[in-house]
C-alpha positions in Angstrom: 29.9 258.6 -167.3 31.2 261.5 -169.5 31.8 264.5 -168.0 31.1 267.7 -170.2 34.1 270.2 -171.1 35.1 273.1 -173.1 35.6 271.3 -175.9 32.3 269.3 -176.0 28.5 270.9 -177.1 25.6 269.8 -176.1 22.7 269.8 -177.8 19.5 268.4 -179.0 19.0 266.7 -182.8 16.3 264.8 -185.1 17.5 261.7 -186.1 17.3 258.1 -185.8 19.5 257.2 -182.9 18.5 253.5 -181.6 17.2 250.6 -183.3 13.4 250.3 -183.4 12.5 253.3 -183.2 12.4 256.3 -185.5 13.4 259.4 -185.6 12.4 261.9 -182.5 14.5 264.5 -181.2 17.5 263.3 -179.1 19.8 264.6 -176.7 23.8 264.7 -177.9 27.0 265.2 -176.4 29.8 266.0 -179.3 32.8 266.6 -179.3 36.0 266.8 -182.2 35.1 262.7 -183.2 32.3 261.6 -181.0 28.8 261.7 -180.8 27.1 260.4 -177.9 23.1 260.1 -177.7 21.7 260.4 -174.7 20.1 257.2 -173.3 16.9 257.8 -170.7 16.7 254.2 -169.4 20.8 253.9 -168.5 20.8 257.8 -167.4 23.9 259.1 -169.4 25.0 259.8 -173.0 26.3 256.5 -174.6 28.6 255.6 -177.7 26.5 252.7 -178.6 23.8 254.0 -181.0 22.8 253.4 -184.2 22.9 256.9 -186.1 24.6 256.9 -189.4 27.7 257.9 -191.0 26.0 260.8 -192.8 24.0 261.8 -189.4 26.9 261.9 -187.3 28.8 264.0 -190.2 25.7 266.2 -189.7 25.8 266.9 -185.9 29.2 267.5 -185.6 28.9 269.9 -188.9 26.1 271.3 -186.8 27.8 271.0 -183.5 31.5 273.3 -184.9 28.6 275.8 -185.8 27.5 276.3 -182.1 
């Protein structure tokens, strides 16, 4: 489980983060290179999603913002 820091925003985003579903809002974890979605059924944010190149160019843009 990833612990939140200074260096890390939270926050929530639109997008299409798993496979089969479409997009909703999400909750994110992002840091400098990351973005992790938050995933309900295993209780913690998670690398394995399926958001896209230009989406995660998008959060972090929107993320350095914060």
């Amino acid at each position: 489980m990833v612990q939140p820091t200074k260096a890390m925003v939270e926050m929530t985003v639109k997008a299409k983060a798993f496979a089969g579903q479409g997009v909703r809002s999400h909750r994110v974890m992002v840091d400098d290179l990351n973005v992790r979605v938050f995933d309900s059924v295993a209780g913690y944010y998670t690398l394995c999603h399926s958001l896209s190149k230009s989406a995660i160019r998008r959060i972090i843009k929107a993320a350095s913002g914060v």
